[in-house]
DSSP file (Angstrom, degrees, kcal/mol; ACC not computed):
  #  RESIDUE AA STRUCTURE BP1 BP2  ACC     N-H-->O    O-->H-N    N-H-->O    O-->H-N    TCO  KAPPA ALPHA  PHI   PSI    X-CA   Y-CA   Z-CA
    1    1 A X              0   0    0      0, 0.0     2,-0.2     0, 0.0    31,-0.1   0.000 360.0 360.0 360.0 142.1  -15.9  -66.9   15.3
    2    2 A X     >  -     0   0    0     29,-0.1     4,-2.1    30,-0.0     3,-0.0  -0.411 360.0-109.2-125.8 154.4  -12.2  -68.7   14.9
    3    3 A X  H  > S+     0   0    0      1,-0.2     4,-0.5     2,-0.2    27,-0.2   0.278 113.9  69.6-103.6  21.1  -11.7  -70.7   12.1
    4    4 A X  H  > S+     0   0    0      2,-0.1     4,-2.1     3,-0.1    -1,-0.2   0.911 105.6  38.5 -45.4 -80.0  -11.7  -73.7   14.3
    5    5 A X  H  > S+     0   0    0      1,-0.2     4,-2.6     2,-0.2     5,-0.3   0.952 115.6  56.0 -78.8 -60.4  -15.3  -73.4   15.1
    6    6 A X  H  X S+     0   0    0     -4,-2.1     4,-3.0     1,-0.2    -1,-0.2   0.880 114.0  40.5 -27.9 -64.9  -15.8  -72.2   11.1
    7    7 A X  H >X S+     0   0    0     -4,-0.5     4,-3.9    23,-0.5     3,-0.6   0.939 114.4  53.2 -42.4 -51.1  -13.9  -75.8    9.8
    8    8 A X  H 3X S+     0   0    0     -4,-2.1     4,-1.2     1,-0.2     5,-0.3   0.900 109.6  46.5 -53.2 -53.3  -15.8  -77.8   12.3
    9    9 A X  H 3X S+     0   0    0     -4,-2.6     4,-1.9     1,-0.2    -1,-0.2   0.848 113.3  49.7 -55.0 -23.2  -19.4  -76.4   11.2
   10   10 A X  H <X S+     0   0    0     -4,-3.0     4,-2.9    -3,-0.6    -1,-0.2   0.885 114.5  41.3 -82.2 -33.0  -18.6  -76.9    7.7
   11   11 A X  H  < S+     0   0    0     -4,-3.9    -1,-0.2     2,-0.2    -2,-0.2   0.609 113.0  56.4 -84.6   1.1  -17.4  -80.8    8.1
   12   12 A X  H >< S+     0   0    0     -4,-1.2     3,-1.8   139,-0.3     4,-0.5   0.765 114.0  38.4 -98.1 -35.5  -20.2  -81.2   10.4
   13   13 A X  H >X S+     0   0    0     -4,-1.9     3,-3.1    -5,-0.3     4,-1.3   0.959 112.4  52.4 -61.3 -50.1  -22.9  -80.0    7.5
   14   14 A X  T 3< S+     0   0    0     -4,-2.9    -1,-0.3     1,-0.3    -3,-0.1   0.322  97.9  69.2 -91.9  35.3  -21.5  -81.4    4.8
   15   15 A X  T <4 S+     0   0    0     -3,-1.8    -1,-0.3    -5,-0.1    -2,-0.2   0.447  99.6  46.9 -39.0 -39.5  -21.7  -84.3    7.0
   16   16 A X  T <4 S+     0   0    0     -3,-3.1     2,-0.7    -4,-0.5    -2,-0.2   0.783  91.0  94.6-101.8 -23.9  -25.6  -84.2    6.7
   17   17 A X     X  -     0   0    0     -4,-1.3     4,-1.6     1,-0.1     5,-0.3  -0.457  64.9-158.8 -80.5 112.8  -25.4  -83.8    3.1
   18   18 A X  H  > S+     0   0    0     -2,-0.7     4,-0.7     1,-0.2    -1,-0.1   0.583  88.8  61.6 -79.2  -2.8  -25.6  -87.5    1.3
   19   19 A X  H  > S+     0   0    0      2,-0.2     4,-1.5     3,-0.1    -1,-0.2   0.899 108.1  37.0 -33.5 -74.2  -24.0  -86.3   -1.7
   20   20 A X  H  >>S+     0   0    0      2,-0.2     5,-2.4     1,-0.2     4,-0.6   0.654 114.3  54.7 -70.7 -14.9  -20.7  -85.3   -0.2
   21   21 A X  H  <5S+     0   0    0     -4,-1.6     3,-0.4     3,-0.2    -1,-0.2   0.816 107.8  48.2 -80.1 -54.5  -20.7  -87.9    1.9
   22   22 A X  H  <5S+     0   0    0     -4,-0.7    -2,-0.2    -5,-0.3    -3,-0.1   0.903 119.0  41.8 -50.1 -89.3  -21.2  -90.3   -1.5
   23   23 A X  H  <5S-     0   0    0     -4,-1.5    -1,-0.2     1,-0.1    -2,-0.2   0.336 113.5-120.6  12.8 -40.5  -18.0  -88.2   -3.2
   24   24 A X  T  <5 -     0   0    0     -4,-0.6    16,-0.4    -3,-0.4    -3,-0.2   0.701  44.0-169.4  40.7  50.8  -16.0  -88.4    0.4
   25   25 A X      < -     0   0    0     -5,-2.4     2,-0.3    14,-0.1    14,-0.2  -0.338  11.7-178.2 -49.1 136.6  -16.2  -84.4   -0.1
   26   26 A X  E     -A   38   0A   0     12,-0.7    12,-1.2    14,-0.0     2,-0.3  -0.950  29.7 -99.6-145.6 155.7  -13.7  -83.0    2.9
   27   27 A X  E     +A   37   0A   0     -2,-0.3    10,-0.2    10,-0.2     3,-0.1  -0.429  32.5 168.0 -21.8  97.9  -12.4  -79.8    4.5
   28   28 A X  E    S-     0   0A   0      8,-1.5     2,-0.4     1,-0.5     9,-0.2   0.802  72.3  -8.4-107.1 -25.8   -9.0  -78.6    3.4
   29   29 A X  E     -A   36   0A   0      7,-0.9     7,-3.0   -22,-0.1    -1,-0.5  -0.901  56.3-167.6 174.1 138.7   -9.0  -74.9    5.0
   30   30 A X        +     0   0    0     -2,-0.4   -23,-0.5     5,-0.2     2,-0.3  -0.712  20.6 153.2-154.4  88.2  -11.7  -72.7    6.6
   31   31 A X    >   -     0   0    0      3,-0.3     3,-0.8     1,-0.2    42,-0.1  -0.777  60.6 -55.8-131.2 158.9  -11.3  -69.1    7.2
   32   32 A X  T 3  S-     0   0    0     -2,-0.3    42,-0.2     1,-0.3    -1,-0.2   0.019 126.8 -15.9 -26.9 110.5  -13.7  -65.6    7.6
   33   33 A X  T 3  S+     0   0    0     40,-2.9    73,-0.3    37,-0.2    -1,-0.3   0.879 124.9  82.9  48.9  58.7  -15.5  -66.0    3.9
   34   34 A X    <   +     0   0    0     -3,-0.8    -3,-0.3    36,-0.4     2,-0.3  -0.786  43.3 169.0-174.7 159.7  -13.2  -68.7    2.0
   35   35 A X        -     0   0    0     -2,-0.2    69,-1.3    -5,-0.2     2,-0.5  -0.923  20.6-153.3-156.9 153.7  -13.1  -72.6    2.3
   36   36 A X  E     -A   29   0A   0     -7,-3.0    -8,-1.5    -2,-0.3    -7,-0.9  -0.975  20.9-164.2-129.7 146.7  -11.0  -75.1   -0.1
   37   37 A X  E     -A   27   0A   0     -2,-0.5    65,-1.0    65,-0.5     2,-0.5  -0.810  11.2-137.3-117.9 163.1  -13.0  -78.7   -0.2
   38   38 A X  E     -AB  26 101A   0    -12,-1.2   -12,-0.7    -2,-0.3     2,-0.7  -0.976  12.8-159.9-134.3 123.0  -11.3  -81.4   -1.4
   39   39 A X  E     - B   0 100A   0     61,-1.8    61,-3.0    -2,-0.5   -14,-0.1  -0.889  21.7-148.7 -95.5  90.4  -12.8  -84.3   -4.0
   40   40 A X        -     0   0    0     -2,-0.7    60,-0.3   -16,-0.4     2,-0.3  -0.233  31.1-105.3 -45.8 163.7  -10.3  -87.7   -3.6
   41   41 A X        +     0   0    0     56,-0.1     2,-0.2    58,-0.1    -1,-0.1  -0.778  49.7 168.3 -52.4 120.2  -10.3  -89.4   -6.8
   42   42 A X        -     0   0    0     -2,-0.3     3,-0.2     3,-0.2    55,-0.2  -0.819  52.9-123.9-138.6 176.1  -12.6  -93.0   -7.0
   43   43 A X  S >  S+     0   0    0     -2,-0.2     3,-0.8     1,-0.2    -1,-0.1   0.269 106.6  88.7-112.4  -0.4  -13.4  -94.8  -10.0
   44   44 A X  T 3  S+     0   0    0      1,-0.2    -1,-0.2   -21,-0.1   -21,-0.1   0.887 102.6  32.7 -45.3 -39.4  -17.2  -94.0   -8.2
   45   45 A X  T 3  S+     0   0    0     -3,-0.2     2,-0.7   -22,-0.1    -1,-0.2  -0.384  81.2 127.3-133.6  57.7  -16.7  -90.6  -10.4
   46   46 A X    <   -     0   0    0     -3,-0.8     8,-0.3     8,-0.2     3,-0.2  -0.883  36.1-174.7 -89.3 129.9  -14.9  -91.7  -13.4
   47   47 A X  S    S+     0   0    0      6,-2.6     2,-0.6    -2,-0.7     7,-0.2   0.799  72.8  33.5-105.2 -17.0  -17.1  -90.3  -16.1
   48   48 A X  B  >>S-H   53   0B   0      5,-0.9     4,-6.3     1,-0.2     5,-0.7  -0.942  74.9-154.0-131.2 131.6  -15.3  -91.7  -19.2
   49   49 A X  T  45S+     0   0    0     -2,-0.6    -1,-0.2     1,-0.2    -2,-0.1   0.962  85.5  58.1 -71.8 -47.1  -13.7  -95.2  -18.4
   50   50 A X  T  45S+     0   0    0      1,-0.2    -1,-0.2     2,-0.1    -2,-0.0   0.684 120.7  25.5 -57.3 -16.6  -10.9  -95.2  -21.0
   51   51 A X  T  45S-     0   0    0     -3,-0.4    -2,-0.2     2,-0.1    -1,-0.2   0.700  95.7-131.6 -74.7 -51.2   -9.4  -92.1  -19.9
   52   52 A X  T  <5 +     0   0    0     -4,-6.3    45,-0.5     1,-0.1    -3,-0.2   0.741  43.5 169.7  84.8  20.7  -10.5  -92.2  -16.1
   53   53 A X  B   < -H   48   0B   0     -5,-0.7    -6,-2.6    43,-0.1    -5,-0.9  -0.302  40.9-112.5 -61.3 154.8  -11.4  -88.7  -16.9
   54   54 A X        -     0   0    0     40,-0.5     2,-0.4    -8,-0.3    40,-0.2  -0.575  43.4-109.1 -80.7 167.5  -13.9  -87.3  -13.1
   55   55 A X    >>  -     0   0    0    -10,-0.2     3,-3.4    -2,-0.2     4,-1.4  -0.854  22.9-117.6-110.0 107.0  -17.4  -86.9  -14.7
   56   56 A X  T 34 S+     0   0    0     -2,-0.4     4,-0.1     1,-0.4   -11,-0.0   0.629 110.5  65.0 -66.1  -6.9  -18.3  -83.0  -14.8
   57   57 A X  T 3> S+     0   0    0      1,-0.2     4,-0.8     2,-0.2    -1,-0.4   0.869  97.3  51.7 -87.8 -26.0  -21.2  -83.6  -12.5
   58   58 A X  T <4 S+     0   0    0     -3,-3.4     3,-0.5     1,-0.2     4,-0.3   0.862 112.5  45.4 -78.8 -13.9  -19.0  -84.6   -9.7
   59   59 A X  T  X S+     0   0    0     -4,-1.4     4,-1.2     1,-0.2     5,-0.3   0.692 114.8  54.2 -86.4  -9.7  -16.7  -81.1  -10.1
   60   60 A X  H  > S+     0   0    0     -5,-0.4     4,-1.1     1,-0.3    -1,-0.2   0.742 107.5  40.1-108.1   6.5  -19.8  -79.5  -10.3
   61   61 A X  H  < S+     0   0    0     -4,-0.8    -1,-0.3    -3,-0.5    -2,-0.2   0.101 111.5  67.4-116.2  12.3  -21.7  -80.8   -6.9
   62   62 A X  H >> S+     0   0    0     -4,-0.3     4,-2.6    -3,-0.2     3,-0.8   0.646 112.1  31.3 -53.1 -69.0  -17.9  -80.2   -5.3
   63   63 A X  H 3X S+     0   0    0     -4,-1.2     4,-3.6     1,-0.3     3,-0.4   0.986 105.7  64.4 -82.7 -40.7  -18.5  -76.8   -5.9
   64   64 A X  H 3X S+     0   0    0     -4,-1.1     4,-1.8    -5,-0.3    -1,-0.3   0.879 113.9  44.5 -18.1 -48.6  -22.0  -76.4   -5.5
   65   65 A X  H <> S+     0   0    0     -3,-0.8     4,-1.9     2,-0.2    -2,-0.2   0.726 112.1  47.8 -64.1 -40.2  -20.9  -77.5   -1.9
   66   66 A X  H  X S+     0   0    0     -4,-2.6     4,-0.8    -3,-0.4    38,-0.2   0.781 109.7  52.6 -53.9 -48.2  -18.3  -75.4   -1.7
   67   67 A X  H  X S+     0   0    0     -4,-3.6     4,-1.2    -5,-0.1    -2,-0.2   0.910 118.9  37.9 -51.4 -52.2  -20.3  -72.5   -3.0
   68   68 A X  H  X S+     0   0    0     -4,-1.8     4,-0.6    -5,-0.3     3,-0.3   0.904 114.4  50.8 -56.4 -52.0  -23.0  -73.2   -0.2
   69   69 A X  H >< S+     0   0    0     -4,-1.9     3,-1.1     1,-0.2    -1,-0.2   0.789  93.8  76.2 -62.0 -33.5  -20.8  -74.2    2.6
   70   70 A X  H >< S+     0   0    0     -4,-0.8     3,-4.1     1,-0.3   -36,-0.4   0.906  88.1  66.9 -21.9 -68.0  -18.6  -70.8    2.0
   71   71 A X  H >X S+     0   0    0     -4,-1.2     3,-2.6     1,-0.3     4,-1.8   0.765  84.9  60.1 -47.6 -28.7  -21.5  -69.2    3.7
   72   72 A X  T << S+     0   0    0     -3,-1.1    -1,-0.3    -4,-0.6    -2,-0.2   0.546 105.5  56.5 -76.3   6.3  -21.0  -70.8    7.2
   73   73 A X  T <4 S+     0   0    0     -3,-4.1   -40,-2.9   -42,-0.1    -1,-0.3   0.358 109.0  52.5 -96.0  -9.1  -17.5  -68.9    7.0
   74   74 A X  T <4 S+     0   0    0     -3,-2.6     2,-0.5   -42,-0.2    -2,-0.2   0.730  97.5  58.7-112.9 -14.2  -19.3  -66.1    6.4
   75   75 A X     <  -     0   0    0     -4,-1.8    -1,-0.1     1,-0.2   -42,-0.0  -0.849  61.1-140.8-120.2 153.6  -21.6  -65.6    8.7
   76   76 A X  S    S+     0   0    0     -2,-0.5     2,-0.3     2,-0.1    -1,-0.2   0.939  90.6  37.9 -71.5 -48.0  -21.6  -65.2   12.1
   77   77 A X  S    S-     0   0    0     -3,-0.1     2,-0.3    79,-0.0    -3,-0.1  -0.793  87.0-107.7 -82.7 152.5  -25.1  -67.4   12.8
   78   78 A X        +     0   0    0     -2,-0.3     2,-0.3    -6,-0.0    65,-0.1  -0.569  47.0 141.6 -79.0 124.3  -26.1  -70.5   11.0
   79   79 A X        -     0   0    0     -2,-0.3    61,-0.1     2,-0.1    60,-0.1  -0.886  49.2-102.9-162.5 155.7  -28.8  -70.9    8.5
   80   80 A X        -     0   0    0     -2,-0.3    58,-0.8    60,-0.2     2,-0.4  -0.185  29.6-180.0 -68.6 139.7  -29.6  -72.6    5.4
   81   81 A X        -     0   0    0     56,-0.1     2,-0.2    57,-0.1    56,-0.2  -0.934  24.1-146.7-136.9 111.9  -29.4  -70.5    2.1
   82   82 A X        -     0   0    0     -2,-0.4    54,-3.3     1,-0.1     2,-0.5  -0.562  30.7 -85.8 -93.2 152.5  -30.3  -72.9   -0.9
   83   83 A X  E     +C  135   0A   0     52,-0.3    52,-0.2    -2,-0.2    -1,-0.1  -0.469  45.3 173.9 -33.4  90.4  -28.9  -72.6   -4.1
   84   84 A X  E    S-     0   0A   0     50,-2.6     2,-0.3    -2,-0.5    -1,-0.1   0.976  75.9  -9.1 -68.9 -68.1  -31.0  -69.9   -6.4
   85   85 A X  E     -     0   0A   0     49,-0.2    49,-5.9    -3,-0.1    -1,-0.4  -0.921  60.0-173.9-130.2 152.0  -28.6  -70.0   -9.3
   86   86 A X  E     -C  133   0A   0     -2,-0.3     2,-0.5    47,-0.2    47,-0.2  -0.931   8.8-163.1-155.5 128.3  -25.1  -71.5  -10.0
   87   87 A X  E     -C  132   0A   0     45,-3.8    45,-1.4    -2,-0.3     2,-0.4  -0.920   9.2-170.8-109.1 118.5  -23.3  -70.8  -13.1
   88   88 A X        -     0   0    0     -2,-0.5     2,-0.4    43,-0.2    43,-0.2  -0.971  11.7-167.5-120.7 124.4  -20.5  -73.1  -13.9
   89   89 A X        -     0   0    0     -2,-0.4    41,-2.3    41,-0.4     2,-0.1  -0.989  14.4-149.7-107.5 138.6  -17.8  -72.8  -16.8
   90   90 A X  B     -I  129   0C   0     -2,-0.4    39,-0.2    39,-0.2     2,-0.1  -0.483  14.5-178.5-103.9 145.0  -15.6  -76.1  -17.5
   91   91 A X        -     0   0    0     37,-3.3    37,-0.2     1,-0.6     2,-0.2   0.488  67.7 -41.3-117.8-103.5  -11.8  -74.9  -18.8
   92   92 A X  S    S-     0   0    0     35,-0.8    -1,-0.6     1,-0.2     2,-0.0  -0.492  76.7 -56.2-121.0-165.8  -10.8  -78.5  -19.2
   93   93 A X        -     0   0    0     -2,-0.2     2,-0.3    -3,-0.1    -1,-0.2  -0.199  54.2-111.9 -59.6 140.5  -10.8  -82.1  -17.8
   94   94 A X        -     0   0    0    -40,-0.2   -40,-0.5     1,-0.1     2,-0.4  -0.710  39.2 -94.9 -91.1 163.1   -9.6  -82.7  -14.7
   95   95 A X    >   -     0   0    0     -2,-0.3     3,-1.0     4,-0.1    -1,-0.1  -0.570  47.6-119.8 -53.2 115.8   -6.3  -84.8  -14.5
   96   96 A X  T 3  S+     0   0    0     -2,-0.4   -43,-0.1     1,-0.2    -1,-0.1  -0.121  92.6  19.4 -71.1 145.5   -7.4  -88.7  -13.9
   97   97 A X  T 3  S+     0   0    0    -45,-0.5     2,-0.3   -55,-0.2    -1,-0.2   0.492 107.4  91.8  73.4  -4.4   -6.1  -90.6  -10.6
   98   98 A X  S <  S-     0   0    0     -3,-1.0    -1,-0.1   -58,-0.1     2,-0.1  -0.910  79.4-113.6-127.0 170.8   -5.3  -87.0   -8.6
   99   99 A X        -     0   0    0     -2,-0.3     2,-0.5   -58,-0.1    24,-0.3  -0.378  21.2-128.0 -86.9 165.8   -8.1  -85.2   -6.3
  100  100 A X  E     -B   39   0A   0    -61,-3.0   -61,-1.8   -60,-0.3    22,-0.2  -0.957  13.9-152.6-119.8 141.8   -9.8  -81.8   -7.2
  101  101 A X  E     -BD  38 121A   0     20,-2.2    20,-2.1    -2,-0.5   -63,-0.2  -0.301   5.3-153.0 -97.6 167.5   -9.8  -78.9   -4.5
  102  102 A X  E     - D   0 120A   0    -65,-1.0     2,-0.5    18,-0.2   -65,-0.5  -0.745  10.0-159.6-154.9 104.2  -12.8  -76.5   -4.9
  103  103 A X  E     - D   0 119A   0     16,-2.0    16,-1.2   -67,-0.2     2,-0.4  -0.713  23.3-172.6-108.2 119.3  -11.5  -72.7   -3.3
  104  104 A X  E     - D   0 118A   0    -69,-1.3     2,-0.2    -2,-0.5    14,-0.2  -0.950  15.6-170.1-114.5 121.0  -14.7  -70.7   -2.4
  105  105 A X  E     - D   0 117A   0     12,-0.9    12,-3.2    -2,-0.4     2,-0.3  -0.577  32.8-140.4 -82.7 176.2  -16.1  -67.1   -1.3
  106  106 A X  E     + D   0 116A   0    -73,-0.3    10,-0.2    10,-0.3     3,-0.1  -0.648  29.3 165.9-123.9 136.8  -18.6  -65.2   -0.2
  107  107 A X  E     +     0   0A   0      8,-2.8     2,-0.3     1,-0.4     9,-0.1   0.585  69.5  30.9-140.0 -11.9  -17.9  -61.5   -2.3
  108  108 A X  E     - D   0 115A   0      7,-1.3     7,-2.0     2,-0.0    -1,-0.4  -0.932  60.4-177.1-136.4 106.5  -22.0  -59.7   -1.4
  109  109 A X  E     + D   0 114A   0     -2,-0.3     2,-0.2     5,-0.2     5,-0.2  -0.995   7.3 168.9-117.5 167.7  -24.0  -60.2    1.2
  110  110 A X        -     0   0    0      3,-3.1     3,-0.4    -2,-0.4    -2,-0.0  -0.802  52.5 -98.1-144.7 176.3  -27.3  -58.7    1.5
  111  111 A X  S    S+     0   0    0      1,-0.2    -1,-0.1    -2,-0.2    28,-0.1   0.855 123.9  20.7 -63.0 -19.5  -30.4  -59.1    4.0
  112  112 A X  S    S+     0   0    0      1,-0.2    25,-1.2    24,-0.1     2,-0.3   0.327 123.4  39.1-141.4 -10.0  -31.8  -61.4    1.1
  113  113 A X  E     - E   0 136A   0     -3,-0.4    -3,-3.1    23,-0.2     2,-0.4  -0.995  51.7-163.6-149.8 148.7  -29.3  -62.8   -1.3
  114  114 A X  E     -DE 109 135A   0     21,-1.2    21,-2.6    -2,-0.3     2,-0.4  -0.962  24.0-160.1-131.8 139.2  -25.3  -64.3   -0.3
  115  115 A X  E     -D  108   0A   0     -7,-2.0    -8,-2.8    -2,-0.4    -7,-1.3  -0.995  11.7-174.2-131.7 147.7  -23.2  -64.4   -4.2
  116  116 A X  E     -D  106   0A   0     -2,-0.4    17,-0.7    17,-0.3     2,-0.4  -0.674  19.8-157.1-125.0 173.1  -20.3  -66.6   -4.2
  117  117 A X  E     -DF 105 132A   0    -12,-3.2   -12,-0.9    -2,-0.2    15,-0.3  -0.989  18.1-179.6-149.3 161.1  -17.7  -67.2   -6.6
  118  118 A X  E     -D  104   0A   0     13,-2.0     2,-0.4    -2,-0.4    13,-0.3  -0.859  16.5-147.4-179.2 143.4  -15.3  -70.8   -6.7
  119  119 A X  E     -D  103   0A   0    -16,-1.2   -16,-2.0    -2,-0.2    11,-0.2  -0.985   7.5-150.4-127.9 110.5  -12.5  -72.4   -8.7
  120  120 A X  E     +D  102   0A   0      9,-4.0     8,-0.8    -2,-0.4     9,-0.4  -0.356  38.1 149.7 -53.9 143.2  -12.0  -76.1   -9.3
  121  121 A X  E     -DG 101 127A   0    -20,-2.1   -20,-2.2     6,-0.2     6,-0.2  -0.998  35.4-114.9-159.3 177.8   -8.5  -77.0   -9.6
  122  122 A X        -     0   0    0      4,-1.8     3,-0.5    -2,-0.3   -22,-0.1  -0.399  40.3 -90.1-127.3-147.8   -6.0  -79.2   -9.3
  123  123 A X  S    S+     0   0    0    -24,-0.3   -23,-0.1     1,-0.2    -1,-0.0   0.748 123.3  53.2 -78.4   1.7   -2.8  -79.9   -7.4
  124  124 A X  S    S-     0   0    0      2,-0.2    -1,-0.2     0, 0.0     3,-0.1   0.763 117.7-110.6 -86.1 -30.5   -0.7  -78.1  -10.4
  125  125 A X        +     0   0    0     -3,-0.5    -2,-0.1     1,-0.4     0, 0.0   0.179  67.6 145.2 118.6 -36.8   -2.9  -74.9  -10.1
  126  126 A X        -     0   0    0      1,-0.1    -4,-1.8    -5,-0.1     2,-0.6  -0.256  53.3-114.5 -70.0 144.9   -4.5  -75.1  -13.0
  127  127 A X  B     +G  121   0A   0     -6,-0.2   -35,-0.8     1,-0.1    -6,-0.2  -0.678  31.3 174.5 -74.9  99.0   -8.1  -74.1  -13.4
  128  128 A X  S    S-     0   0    0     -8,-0.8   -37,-3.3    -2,-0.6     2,-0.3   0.895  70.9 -25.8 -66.0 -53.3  -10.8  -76.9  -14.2
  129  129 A X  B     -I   90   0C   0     -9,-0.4    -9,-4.0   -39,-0.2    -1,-0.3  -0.973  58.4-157.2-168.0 156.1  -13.8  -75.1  -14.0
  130  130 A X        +     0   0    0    -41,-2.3   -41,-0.4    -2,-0.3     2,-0.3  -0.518  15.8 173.0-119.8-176.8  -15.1  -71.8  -12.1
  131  131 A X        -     0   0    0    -13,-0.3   -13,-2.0   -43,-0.2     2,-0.4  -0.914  17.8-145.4-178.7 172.7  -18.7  -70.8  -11.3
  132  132 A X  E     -CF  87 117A   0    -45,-1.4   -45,-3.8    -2,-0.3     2,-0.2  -0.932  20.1-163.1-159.6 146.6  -20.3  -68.1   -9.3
  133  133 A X  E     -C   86   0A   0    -17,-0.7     2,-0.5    -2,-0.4   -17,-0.3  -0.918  22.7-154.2-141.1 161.1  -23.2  -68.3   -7.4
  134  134 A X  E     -     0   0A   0    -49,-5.9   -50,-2.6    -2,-0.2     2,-0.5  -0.808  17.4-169.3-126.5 169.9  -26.0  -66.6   -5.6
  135  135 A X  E     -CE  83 114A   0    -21,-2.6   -21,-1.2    -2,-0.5     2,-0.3  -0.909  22.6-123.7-135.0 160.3  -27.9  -68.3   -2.5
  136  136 A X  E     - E   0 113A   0    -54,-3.3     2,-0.6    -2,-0.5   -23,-0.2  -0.749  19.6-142.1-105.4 147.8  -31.5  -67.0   -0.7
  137  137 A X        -     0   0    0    -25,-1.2   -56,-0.1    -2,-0.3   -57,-0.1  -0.971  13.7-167.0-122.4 136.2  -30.8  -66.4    2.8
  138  138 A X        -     0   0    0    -58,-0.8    -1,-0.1    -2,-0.6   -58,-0.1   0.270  45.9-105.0-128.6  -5.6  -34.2  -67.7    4.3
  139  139 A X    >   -     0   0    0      2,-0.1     3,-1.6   -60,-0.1     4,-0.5   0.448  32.6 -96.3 118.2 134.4  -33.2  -66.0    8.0
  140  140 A X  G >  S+     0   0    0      1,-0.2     3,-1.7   -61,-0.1   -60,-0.2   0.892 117.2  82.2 -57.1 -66.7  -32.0  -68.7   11.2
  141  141 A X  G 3  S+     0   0    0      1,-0.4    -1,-0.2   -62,-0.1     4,-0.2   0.463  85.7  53.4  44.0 -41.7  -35.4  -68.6   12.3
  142  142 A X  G <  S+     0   0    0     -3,-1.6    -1,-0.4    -2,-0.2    -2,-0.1   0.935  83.6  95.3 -49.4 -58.6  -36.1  -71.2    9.7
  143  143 A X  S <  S-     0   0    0     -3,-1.7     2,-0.3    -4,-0.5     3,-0.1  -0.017  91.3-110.3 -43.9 114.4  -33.7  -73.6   10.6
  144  144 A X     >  -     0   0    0      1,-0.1     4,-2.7     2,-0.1     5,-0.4  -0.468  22.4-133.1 -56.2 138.5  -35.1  -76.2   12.9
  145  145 A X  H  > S+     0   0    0     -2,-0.3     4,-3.1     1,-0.2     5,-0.5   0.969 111.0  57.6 -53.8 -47.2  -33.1  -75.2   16.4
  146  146 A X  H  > S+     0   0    0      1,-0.2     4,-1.0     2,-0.2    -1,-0.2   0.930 109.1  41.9 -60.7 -40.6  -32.5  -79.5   16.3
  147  147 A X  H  > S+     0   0    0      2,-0.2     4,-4.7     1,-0.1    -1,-0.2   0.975 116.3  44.6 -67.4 -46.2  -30.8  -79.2   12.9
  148  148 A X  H  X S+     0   0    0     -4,-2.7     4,-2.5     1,-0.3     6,-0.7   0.947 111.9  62.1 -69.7 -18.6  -28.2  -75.4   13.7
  149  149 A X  H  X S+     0   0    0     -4,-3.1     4,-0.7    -5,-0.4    -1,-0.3   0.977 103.4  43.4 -68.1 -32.1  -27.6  -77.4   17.1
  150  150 A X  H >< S+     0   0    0     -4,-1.0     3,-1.2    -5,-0.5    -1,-0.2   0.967 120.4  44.6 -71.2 -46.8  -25.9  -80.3   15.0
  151  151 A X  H 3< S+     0   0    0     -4,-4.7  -138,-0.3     1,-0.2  -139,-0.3   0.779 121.8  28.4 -79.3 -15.3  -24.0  -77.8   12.9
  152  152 A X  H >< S-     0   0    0     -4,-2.5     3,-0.9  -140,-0.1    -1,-0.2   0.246 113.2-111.3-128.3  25.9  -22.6  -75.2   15.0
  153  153 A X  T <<  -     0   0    0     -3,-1.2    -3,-0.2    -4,-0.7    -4,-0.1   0.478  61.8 -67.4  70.0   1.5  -22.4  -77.8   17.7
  154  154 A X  T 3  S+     0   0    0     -6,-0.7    -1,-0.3    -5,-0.2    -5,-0.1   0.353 103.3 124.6  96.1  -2.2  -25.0  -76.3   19.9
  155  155 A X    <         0   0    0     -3,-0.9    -2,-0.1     1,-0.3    -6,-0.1   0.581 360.0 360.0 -41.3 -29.2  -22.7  -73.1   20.6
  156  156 A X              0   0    0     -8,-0.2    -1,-0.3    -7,-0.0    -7,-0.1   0.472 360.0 360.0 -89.4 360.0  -25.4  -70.3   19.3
């Protein structure tokens, strides 16, 4: 799989997801087990209005997404692997008015479990918050055939 077909499946999934869609979550880079996502800046996810500080739940459903989406870089067929655990630690506040990228991998996989790791940041470099995660892989099989046709464009 080219990392063409990789971007395209991840902007067409988190497509379906009304979360990122809410956020305008988008695809900055998509390659073999890595993604960056990108979170614009709205005053939709200001969490403290005198600063204009983002609100720690939107950096942390950026990378939730990021963590999750990872996986469709990693694998060669599509299927959903929900979130078992995600561990997030916040370093600071992100910078008000600029977007935050969210750079993820895939670092295990196993017949049963995919662990990720991903770093909020922002356009300086600096580290906002990190998190590692681990996902069930629940087998394509699951997957309604109508749902992996939307996401990998009907290619498998």
């Amino acid at each position: 799989m080219n990392d063409t077909i990789r971007r395209n499946r991840v902007t067409r999934f988190i497509g379906t997801l009304n979360q990122a869609q809410e956020l305008r979550l988008s695809v900055e880079d998509a390659r073999e087990g890595q993604l960056v996502l990108c979170l614009p800046y709205s005053d939709q996810i200001i969490g403290n209005p005198e600063t204009g500080v983002i609100h720690g739940g939107a950096i942390t459903t950026l990378m939730d997404t990021a963590s999750g989406s990872v996986i469709l870089c990693a694998l060669d067929e599509f299927e959903l692997c929900p979130t078992l655990d995600l561990r997030v630690d916040y370093m600071r506040p992100a910078e008000p008015r600029k977007p935050v990228f969210a750079r993820a991998e895939t670092y295990k996989i196993t017949r049963n479990i995919i662990f990720t790791r991903c770093e909020a940041f922002q356009e300086n470099g600096e580290t906002i918050a990190n998190c590692v995660g681990t996902f069930m892989r629940i087998g394509q099989e699951a997957t309604p055939k109508s749902y992996r046709d939307l996401i990998t464009g009907g290619e498998e």
